[in-house]
PLY file of the C-alpha trace (Angstrom):
ply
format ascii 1.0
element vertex 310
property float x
property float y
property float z
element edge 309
property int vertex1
property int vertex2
end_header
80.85 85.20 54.42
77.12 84.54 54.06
75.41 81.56 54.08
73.89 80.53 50.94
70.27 81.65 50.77
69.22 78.36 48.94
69.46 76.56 52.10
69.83 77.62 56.11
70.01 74.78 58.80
67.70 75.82 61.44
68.77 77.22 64.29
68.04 73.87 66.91
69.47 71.64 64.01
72.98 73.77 63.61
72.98 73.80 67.42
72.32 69.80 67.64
75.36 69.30 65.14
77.52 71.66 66.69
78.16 69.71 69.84
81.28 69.16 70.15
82.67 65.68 72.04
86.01 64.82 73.76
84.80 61.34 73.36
84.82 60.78 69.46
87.92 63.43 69.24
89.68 60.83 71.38
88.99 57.56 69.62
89.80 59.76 66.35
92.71 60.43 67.27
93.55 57.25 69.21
92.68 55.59 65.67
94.93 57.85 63.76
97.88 58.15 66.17
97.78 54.34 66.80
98.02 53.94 62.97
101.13 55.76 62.60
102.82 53.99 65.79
101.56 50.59 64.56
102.79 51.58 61.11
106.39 52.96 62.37
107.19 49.92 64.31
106.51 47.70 61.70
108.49 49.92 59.08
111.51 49.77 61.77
111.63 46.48 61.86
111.03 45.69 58.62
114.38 48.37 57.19
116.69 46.41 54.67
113.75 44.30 53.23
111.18 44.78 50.53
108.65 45.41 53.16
109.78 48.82 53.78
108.26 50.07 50.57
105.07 49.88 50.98
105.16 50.36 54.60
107.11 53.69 53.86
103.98 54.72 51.64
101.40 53.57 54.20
102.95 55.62 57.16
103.90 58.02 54.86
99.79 58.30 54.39
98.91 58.36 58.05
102.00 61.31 58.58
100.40 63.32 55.57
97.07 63.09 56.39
97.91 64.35 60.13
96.97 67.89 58.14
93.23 67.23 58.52
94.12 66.80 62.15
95.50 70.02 62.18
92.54 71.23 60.32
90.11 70.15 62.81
91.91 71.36 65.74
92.09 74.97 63.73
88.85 75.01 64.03
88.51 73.75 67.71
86.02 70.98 66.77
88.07 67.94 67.46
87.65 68.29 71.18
85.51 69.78 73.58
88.76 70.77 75.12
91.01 73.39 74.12
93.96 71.89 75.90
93.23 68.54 73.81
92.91 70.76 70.76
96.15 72.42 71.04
97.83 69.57 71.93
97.26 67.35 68.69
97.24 70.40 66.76
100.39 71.54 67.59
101.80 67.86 67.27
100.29 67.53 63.57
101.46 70.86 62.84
105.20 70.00 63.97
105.12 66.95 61.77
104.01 68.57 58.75
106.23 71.65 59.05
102.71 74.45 59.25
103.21 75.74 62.97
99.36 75.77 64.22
98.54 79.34 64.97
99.67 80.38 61.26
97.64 77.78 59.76
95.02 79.05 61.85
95.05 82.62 60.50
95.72 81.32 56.89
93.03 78.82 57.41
90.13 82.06 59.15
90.62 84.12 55.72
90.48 81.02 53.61
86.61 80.24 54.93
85.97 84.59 54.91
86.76 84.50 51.32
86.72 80.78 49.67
87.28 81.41 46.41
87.75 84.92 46.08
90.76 85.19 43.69
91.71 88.51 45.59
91.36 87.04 48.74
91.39 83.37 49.86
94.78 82.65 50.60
94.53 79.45 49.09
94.31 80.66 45.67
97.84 83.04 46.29
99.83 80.15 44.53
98.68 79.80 41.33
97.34 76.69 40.19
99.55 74.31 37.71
98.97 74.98 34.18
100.39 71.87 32.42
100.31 67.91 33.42
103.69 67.97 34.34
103.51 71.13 36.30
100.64 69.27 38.16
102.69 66.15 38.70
105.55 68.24 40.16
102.74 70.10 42.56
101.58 66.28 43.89
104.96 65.82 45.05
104.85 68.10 47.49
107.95 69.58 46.90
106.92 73.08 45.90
104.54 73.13 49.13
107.53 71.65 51.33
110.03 74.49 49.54
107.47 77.63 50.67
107.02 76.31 54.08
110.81 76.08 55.47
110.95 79.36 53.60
108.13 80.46 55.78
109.87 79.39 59.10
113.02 80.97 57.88
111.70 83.91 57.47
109.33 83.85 61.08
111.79 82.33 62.86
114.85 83.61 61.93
114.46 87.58 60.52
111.60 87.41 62.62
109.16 89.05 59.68
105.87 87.80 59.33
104.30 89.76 55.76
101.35 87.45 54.98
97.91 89.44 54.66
96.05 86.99 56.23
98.02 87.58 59.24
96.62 90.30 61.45
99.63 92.89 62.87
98.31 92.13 66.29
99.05 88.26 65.91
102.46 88.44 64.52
104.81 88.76 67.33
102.68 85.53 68.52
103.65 84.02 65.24
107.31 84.72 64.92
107.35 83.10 68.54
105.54 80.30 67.34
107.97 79.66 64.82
110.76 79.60 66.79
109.78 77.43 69.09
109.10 75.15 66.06
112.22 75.87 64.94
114.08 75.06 68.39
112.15 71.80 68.05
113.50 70.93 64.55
117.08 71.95 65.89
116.49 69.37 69.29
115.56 66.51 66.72
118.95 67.22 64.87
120.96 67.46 67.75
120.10 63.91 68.82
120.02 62.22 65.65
123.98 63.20 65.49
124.72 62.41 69.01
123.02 59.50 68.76
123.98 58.70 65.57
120.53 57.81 64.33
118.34 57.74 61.22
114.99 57.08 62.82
113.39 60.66 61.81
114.60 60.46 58.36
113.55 56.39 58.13
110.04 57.62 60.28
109.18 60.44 59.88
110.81 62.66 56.72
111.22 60.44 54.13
107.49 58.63 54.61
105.85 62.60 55.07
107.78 63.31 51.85
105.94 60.44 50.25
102.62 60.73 52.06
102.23 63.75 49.88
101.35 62.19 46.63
98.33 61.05 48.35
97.85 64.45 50.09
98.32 66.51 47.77
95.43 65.41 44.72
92.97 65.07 47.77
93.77 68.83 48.97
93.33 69.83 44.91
89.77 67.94 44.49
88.12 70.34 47.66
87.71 73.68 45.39
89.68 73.20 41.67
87.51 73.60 39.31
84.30 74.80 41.10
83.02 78.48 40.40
84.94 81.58 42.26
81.19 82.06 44.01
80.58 83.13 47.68
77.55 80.17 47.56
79.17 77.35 50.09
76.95 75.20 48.14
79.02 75.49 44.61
82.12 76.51 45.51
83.40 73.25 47.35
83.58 70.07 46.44
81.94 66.71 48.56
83.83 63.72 47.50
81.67 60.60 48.72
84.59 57.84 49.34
85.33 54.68 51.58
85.65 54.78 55.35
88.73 54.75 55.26
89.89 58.12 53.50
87.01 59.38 55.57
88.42 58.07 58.76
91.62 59.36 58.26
90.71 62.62 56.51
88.60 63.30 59.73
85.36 63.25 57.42
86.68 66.21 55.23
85.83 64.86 52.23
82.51 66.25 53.37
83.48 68.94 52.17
80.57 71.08 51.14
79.31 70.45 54.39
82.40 71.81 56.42
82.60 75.45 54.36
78.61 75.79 54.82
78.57 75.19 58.44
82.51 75.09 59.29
81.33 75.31 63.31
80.12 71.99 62.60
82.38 69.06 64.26
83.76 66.23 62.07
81.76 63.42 63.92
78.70 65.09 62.40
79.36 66.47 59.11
77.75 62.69 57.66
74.86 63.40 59.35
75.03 67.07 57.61
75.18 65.14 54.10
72.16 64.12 54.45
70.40 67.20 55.25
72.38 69.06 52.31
73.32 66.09 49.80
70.29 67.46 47.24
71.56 70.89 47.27
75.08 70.66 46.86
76.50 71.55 43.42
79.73 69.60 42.73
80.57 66.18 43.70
81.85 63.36 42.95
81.62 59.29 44.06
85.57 59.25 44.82
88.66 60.36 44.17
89.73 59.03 41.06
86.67 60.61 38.67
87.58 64.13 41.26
91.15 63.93 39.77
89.58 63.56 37.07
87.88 66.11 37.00
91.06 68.37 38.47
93.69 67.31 35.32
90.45 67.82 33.09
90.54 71.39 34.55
93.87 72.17 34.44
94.77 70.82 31.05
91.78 72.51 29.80
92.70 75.89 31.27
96.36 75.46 29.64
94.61 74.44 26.44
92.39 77.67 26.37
95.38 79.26 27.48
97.52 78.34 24.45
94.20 79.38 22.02
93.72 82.69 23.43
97.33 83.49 22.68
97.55 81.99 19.06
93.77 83.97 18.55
0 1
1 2
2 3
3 4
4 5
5 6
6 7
7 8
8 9
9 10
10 11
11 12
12 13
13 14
14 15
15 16
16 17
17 18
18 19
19 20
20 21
21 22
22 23
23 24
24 25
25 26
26 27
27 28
28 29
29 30
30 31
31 32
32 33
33 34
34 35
35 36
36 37
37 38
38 39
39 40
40 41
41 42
42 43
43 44
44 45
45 46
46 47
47 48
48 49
49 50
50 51
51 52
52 53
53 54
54 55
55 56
56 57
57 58
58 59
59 60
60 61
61 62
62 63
63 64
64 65
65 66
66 67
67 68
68 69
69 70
70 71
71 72
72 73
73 74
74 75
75 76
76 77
77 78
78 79
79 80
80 81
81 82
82 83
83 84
84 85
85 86
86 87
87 88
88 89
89 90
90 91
91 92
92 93
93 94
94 95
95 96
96 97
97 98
98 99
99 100
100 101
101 102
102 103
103 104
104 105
105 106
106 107
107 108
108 109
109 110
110 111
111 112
112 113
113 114
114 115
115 116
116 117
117 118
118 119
119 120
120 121
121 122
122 123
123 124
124 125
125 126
126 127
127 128
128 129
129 130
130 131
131 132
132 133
133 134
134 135
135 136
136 137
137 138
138 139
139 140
140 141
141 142
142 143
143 144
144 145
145 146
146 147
147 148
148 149
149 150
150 151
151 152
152 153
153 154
154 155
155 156
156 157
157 158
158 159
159 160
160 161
161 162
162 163
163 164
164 165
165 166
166 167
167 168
168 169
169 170
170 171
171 172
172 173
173 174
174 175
175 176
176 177
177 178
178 179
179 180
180 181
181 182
182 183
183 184
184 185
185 186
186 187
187 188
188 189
189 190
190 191
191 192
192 193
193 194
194 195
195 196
196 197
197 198
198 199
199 200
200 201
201 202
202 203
203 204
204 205
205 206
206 207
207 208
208 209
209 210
210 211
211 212
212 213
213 214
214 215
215 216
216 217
217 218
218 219
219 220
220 221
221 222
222 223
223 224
224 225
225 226
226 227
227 228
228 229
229 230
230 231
231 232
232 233
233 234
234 235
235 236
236 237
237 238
238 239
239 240
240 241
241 242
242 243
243 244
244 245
245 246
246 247
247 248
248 249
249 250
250 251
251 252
252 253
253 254
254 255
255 256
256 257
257 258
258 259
259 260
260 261
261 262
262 263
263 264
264 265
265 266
266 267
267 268
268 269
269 270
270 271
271 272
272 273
273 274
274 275
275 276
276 277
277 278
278 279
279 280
280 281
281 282
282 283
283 284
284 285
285 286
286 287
287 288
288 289
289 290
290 291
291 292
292 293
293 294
294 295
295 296
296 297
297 298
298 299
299 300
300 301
301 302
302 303
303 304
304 305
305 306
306 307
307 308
308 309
């Protein structure tokens, strides 16, 4: 897709921020990974006690969030390295169930055709139309339904149908998945013969709740901004606390990733301040961009219930 005429990078800036580095990949991930060990030891040891609620949540936050991982190694701008790329991306994609080289595909049309409603794959599930529908959608569980469905269907008959796949990737696909699959199975196996809970206590039931955080910060990216081809006013940049940003991988720059998606995470702040003045839609965290998303969708349903009584 074109770049938005309103505003092109020059060429020895673009190439500046597109450097790539193993170095900040590696504490990035060091930071992230080391979060979710430091997180799951403590939530181990703290099982049977109040603690484990809110430690649940807060691993269940750092398991969630391994998507943008997986983003950023789609994209092969975590590392310099393709071996380190594939390595944490295939690790964040077994954890969240989204075997990497789909997401990969899913993710190439997404940025061809953000916001096309015949075309960005994103936009194939429709959006909720009522508060509760949208409350349901934060949990998760619709996502979490489609993707073992997904596997099932890769894995198991072997039939890969998505558009956004290309016929020449799909044998590597339904490999992919079964592999994945084989994994899943492994993890089983041992938790019987072992007669352990740890990846339900670790690692399902915090992902399961990780997604209520997920989930609104994946909506506030693109509801509610025009189906345009401009970058520049079809995204949403959500300025927030280090944090989110740290464990997002800087995606809340969002704007800045869909203009210039070659551009590495490490950089994309010092993007924002090349392209803060012409970006369309943002907002100064994510409260006010939920906002903004229930506004949106309990609008639409509004206008929606109108049309019909007109």
């Amino acid at each position: 897709m074109e770049k938005p005429a309103r505003f092109r990078l020059k060429a020895p800036d673009l190439m500046l921020l597109s450097a790539k580095s193993d170095t900040a990949g590696a504490w990035r991930a060091l930071g992230h990974l080391g979060a979710i060990a430091a997180s799951a030891t403590a939530l181990w040891h703290s099982l049977g006690t109040w603690w484990a609620v809110p430690l649940t949540a807060l691993l269940g936050y750092f398991l969630a969030f391994l998507f943008t991982a997986l983003h950023e190694t789609a994209h092969k701008t975590a590392f310099r390295s393709k071996a380190l790329n594939y390595a944490l991306g295939h690790f964040s994609a077994f954890v969240i169930l989204l075997p990497y080289e789909y997401y990969r595909a899913f993710h190439w049309d997404h940025h061809r055709f953000t916001q096309d409603l015949e075309k960005d794959p994103e936009l194939s599930v429709p959006l909720p139309t009522t508060a509760l529908g949208l409350a349901w959608f934060w949990t998760g569980i619709p996502t979490w339904k489609s993707r073992v469905k997904m596997l099932y269907r890769h894995a198991l008959l072997g039939k890969v149908s998505a558009p956004w796949v290309p016929k020449r990737q799909r044998p590597l696909i339904v490999k992919e998945a079964r592999y994945y699959v084989l994994a899943y199975a492994l993890v089983l196996i041992a938790s019987i013969a072992t007669q352990s809970l740890a990846a339900v206590w670790l690692w399902l039931l915090p992902v399961a709740v990780g997604q209520w955080f997920l989930r609104p910060y994946l909506l506030a990216e693109h509801t509610a901004c025009p189906h345009s081809p401009d970058m520049l006013e079809n995204t949403r940049t959500t300025y927030t606390n280090a944090f989110i940003r740290f464990f997002a991988w800087n995606m809340p720059y969002h704007v800045e990733h869909h203009a210039y998606p070659a551009v590495p995470f490490h950089a994309l702040p010092k993007l924002n301040k090349v392209l803060a003045e012409h970006i369309v839609n943002s907002e100064p965290g994510y409260v006010p961009a939920t906002g903004v998303v229930v506004d949106y969708i309990v609008g639409e349903q509004r206008a929606l219930a109108e049309r019909k009584l007109a």
